[in-house]
C-alpha positions in Angstrom: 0.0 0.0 0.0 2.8 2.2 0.6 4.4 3.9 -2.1 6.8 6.3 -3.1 8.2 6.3 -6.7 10.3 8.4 -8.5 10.6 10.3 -11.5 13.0 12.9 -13.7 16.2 10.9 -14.1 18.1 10.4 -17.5 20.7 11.2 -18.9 22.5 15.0 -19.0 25.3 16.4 -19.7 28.0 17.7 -17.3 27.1 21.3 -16.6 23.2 20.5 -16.5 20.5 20.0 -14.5 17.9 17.5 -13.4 15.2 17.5 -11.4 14.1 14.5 -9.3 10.6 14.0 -8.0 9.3 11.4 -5.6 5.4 11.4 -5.1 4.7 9.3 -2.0 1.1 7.6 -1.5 -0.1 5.3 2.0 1.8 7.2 4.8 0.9 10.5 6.1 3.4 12.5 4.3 3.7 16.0 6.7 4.6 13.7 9.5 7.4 12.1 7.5 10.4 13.7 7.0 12.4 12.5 4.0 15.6 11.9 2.2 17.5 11.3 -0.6 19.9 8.7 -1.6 22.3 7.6 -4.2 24.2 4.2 -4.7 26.6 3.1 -7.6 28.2 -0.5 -8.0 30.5 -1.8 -5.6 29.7 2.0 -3.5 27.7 1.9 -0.6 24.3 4.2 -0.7 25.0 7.5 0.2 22.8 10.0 2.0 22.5 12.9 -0.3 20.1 15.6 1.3 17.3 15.3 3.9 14.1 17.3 4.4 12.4 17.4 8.4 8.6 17.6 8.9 9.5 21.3 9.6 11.3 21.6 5.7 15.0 22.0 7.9 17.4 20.6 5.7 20.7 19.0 5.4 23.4 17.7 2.7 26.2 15.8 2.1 29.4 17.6 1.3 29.6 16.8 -2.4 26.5 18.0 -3.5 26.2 21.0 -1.1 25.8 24.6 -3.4 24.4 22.4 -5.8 21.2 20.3 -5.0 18.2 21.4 -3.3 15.9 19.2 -1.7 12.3 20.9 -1.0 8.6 19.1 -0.6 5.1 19.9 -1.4 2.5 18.4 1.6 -0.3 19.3 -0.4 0.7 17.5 -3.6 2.8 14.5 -1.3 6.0 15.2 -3.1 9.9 15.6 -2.4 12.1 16.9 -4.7 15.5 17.1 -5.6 16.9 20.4 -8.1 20.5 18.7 -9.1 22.4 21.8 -10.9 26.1 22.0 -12.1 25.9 18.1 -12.2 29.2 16.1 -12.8 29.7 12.4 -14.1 30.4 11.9 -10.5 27.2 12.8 -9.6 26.0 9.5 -11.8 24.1 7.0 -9.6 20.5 5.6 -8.5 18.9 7.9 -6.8 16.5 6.4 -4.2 13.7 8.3 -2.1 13.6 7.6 1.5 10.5 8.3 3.7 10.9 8.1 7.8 9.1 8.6 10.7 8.9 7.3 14.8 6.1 5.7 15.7 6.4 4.5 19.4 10.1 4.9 18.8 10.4 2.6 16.3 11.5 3.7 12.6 8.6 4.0 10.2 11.0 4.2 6.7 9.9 3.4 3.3 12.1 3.2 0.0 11.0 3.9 -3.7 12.6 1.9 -6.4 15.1 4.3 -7.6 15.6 6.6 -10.4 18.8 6.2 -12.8 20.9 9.9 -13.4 23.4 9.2 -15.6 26.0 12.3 -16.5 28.3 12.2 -19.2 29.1 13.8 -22.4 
């Protein structure tokens, strides 16, 4: 019942820009907050950017200046705006929902979106 699936990855060219979507459906997103992810072979995933319930936000180092992660309650959506992208930013990108209920983690992950950069 729970899902969360994203949208906007392809292919783009060094220099360029992308914008990620995830639109999440079964939880109750303004309680959630949310995060983005990225893995490529043989690399663990890496936390890109997180968004709290209150829109605070945080980044990892190597995307930091460049992304932007921002979400919609009304519409269910997180987004990711991926600017001045590099072939090292070229990865899944996965969509991460959390909450505690009772202390316990409440997360959810969509399926992944590919972002491939290169000339």
């Amino acid at each position: 019942q729970v899902q969360l699936v994203e949208s906007g990855g392809g292919l783009v060219q060094p220099g360029g820009s992308l914008r990620l979507s995830c639109a999440a459906s079964g939880i109750t997103f303004r309680i959630n907050a949310m995060g983005w992810y990225r893995q490529t072979p043989g690399k663990e995933r890496e936390l890109v950017a997180t968004i709290t319930t209150r829109s605070e936000t945080t980044y990892a180092d190597s995307v930091k200046g460049r992304f932007t992660i921002s979400r919609d309650n009304a519409k269910n959506t997180v987004y990711l705006e991926m600017t001045s992208l590099t072939p090292e930013d070229t990865a899944v990108y996965y969509c991460q929902s959390h909450r505690l209920q009772m202390g316990i983690p409440r997360d959810h992950w969509g399926q992944g979106t590919q972002v491939t950069v290169s000339s």
